[in-house]
C-alpha positions as CSV (number, residue, x, y, z in Angstrom):
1,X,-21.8,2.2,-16.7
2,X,-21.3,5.5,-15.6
3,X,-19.2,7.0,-12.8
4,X,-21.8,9.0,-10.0
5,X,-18.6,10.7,-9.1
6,X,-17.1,11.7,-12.5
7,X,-19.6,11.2,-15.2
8,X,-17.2,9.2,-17.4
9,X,-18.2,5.9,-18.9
10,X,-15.9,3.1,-17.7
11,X,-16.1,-0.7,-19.4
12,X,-17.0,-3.2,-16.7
13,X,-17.7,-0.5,-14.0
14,X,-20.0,-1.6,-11.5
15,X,-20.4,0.9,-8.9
16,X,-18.7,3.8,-7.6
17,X,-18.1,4.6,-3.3
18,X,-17.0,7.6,-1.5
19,X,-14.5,7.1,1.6
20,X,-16.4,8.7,4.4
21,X,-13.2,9.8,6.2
22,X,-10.8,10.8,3.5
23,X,-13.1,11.6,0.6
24,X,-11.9,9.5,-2.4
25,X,-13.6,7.9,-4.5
26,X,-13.4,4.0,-5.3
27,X,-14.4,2.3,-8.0
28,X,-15.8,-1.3,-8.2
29,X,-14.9,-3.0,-12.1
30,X,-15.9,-6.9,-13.2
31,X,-11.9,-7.6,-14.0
32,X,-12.3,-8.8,-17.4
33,X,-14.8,-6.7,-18.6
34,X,-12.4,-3.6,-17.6
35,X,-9.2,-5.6,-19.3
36,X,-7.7,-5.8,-16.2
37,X,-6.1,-9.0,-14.7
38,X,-8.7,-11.0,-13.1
39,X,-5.9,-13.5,-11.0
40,X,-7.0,-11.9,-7.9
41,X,-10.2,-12.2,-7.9
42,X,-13.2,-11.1,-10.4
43,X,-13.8,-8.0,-8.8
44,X,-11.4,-5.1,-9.3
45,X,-11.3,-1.6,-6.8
46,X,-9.1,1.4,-7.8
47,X,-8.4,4.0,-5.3
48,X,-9.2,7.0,-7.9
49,X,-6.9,9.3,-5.8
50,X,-3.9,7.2,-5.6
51,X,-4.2,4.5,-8.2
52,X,-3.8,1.3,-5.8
53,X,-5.9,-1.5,-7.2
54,X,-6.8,-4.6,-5.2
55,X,-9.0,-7.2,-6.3
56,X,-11.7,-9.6,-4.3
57,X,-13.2,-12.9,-5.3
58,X,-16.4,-11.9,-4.5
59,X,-18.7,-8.4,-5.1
60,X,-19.7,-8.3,-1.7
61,X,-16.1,-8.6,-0.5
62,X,-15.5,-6.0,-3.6
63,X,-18.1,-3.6,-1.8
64,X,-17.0,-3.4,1.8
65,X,-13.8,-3.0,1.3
66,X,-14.4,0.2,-0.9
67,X,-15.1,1.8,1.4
68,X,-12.3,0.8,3.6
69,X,-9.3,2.6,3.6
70,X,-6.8,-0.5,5.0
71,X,-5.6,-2.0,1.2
72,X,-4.8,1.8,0.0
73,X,-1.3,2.8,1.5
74,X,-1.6,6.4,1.2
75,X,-6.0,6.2,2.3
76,X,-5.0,4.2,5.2
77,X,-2.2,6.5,6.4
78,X,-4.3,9.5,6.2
79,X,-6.7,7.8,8.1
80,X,-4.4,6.5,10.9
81,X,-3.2,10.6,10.6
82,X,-6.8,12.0,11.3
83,X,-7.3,9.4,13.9
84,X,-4.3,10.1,16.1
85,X,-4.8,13.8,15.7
86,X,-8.3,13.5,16.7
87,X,-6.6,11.7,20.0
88,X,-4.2,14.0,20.8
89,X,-7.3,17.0,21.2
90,X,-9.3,14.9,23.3
């Protein structure tokens, strides 16, 4: 398939999401398809930005958390950033 976001061709892509609130882009991959270890679950994302992969045993769990920031470190502190900022000028 190919990536909306980059125009490359990735083996065993499925879809690609945009974060809403800090911009990156994740990618959804069938595990095995995309060589990568499938112990976690069949369904692969990658943070594009940051590299943190995290897999899910099902697509649909695969899908909403793409485009949750919570299981990428640096997403989720940059959305915990923009959040208390956006606090602290109310």
């Amino acid at each position: 398939m190919i990536d909306k976001h980059s125009g490359e061709s990735h083996a065993g892509l499925i879809e690609s999401k945009r974060r809403r609130y800090t911009g990156t882009v994740v990618n959804i991959y069938r595990a095995e398809e995309a060589l990568m270890d499938p112990a976690g679950g069949p369904y692969t994302c990658i943070c594009q930005e940051h590299g943190t992969i995290c897999n899910f045993q099902t697509l649909w769990m695969a899908r909403h958390h793409a485009v949750v920031a919570s299981w990428c470190e640096p997403c989720s502190l940059e959305v915990w950033c923009q959040t208390d900022e956006e606090e602290r000028n109310d």
